[in-house]
N, C-alpha and C positions, 0 to 999 in steps of 0.2 A: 496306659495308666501307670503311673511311677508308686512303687510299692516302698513302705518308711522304712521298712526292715531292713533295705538296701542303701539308706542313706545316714550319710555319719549325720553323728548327734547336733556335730558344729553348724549343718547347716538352718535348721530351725533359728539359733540365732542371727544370722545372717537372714533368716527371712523377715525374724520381726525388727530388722536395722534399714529394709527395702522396701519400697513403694508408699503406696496410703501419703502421697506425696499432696500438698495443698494445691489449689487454684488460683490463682493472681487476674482479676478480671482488669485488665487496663482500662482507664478513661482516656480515650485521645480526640483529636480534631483531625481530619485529613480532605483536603482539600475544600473545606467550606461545610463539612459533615459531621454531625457527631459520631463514634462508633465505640463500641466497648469488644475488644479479643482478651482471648481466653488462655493463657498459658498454664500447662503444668510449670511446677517450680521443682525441676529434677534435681539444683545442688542439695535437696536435702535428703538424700542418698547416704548407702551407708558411706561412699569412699566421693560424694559431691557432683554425679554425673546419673542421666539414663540407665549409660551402661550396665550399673550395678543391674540393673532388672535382667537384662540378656545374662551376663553373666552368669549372674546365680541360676536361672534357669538352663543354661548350656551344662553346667555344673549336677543338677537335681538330674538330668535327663542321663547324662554321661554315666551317673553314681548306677541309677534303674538300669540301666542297660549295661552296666559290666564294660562298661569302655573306660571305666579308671579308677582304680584303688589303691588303698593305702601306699604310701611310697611313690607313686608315679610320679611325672615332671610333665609340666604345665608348657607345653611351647604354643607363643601366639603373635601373628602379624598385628600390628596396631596401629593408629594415628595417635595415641594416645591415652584418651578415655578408657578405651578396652583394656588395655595393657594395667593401667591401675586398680579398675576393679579384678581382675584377676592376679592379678599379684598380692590384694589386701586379702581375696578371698579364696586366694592359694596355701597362700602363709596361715591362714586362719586357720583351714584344715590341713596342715601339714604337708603343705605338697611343694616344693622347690618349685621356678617360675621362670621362663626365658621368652624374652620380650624381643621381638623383632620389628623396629621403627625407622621408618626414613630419616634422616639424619638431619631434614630440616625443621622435623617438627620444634616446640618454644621446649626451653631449656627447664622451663620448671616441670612439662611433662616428665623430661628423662628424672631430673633431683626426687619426685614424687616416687616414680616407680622403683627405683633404688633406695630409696627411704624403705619403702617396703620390704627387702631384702632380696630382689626381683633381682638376674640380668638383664642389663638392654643391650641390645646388638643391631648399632646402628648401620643403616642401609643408604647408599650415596646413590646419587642417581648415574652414575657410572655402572653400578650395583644392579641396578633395575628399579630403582624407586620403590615404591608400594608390590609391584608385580613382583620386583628381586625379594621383598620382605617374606611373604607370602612363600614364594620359591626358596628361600633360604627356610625358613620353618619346617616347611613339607621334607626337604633334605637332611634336616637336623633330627626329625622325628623316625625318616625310613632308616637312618645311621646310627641308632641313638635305641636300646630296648628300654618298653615303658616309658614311653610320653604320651602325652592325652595332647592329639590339634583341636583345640574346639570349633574354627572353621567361623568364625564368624557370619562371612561374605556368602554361606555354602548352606546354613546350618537352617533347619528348621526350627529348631527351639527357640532362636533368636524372633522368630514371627512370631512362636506361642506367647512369650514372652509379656509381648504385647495386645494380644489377644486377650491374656488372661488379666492379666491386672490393668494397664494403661487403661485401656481403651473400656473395661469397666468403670474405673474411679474416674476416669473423665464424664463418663454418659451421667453419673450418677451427683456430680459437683456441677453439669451446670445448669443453669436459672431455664432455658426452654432447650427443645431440640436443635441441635445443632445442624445448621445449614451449610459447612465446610470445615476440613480440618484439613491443616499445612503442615508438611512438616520437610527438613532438608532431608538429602539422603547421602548416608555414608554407606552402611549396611544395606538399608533399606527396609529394617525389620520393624522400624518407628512408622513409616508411613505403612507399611502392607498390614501389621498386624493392626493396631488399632483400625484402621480402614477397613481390612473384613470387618471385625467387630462393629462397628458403626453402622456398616453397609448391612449387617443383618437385620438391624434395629431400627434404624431410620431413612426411611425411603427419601430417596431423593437426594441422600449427602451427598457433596462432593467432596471426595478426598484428590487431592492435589499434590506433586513431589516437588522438591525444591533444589533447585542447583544456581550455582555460581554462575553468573552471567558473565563471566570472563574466560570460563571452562564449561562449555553445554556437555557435559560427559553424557548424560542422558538422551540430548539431543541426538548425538553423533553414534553414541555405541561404544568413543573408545577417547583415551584421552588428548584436550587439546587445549591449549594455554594452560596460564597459569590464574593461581589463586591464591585469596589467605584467609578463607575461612577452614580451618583449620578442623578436621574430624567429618568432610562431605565432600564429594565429586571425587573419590583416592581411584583417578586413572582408568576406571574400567564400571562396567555394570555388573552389578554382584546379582548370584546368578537365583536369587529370592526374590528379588526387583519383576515385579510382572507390570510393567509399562501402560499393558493392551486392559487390565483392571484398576486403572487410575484415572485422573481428569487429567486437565490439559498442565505441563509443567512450567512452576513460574521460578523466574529468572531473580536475579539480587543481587549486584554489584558488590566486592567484597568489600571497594571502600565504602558506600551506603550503608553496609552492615555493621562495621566498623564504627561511624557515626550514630549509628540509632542505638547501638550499643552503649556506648561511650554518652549516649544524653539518658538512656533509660537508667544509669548509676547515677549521673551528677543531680539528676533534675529528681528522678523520685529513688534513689537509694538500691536500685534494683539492680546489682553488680551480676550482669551475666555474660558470656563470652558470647563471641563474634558470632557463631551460629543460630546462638539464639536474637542475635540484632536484625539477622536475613530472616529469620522464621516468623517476627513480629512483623516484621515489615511485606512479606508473602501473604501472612494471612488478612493486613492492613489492606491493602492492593486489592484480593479477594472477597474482602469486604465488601469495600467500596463499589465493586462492582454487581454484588448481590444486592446492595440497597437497605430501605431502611428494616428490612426484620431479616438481616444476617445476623447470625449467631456461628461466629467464628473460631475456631479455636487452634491451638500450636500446643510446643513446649517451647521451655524454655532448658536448655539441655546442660548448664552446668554455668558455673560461675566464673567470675575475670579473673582467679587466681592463678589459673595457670596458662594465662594470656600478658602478664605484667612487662614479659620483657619484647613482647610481639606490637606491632601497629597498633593493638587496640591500647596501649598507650603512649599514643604519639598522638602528634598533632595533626592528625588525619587532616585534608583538603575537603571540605563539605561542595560537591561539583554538581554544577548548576542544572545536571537531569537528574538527579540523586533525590529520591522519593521521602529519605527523611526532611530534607528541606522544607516539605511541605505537612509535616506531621507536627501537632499542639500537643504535648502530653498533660493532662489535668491532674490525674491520680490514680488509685487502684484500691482495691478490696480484695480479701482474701475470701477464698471459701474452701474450709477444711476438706478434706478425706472422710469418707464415711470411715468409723472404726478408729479414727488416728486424734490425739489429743485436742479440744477445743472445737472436734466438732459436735 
């Protein structure tokens, strides 16, 4: 139990700038069906991503237990996402911030994180890629007195996380019980944690993980091709990832994601990035195979902003086993957050 007396002031604001995030219920058509999925709308976060949730809670956990105070330095492997919320929520509370990123991630991650006052310290894959970042961090911190790893890929709080708030404000935003929830996995802490949660509550869900069908990291244990959905499958199974308490894993072409992403902006204004075009289109799939009284749900994990100079704005090739192809989008409705404005 995280006791207040132990945490700075600053974070209370940061809690009321996190979560209590809305629900976007899509109307589509797939394959000759009607179906409505259920997305969280993560960019409206304090810094526009999930992350913020783990974060601040790696953060509230770290404060209660005396693993980091005033003064310290912030060192963290990232694809991105991570690295921005802690760096907004580093600086917040005063704490310096060193970002450790493979060097292919999109150009507007690195200008974001640096906007924030953040180092980045890119990682090549000469380097070790994601493995070298991770390894360059853990090096930086035993060399280095006073740094907080928050551990991402490691950490337990990053499940709490979503135990405590996600996977509430979903159960409580949608219209009947939910029959499946999808979600990609980077960390892992978005599918485990809402999943228990769910799994406590409603018998019979199935909770499902999602990876890149061009890289099965899941499948395999370890990593293999490539990909470009960018913030999921990073080379390895993180080691909160429990596989043997999940459904079965579903697959999503990065160009497919790419495409459904790129029509989920043009057609209904819903600018989200590539991970969340795989996650729509996972829980779509999931659907459809649950039939007419699925109740399906995802997120949507942060927005096209810092996707601009990446594939998701090009003229992607829509390829002719590519599951958006076959997706009608109608419209969507929101439904607020308990507690959060306009509900």
């Amino acid at each position: 139990m995280m006791h207040s007396r132990n945490l700075p002031p600053g974070l209370s604001a940061l809690k009321s700038l996190t979560g209590r995030t809305p629900l976007i219920a899509v109307d589509c058509e797939f394959r000759g069906r009607r179906h409505t999925i259920y997305a969280k709308h993560e960019a409206l976060n304090f810094t526009g991503s999930i992350k913020d949730r783990m974060a601040l809670r790696i953060l509230e956990r770290a404060y209660a237990d005396g693993e980091i105070g005033p003064g310290d330095e912030i060192a963290e492997a990232t694809s991105g996402n991570t690295g921005i919320s802690f760096a907004a929520m580093g600086r917040a509370l005063g704490h310096r911030v060193r970002i450790y990123m493979p060097d292919w991630m999109s150009r507007e991650r690195v200008l974001v994180i640096q906007s924030l006052g953040a180092a980045v310290i890119p990682v090549s894959h000469e380097q070790g890629g994601f493995l070298g970042s991770i390894r360059m961090a853990d090096e930086y911190a035993a060399g280095t007195g006073r740094v907080f790893r928050p551990r991402q890929f490691d950490c337990d709080a990053n499940v709490e996380a979503h135990y405590a708030t996600t996977g509430p404000e979903l159960l409580a935003q949608l219209e009947r019980p939910p029959t499946a929830f999808v979600a990609g996995v980077g960390t892992g802490g978005t599918v485990m944690g809402v999943g228990r949660y769910l799994r406590e509550r409603v018998p019979g869900v199935a909770i499902h993980p999602l990876e890149p069908a061009n890289s099965p990291t899941l499948r395999t244990g370890f990593k293999t091709g490539r990909h470009r959905i960018q913030g999921i499958s990073d080379e390895f199974v993180p080691a909160i990832v429990r596989l043997a308490e999940l459904d079965r894993i579903v697959d999503v072409w990065d160009g497919d994601a790419i495409c459904m992403a790129q029509r989920l902006a043009a057609e209904l204004g819903i600018a989200v990035g590539i991970s969340s075009g795989a996650n729509f289109l996972g829980a779509l799939e999931v659907a459809h195979e649950q039939g007419a009284a699925a109740v399906v749900s995802t997120i949507f994990c942060d927005d096209n902003k810092k996707y601009l100079s990446t594939d998701l704005c090009s003229d992607e090739k829509c390829e002719d086993h590519y599951l958006s192809r076959e997706v009608r989008l109608h419209g969507f409705r929101v439904i607020p957050a308990p507690g959060s404005p306009g509900a």
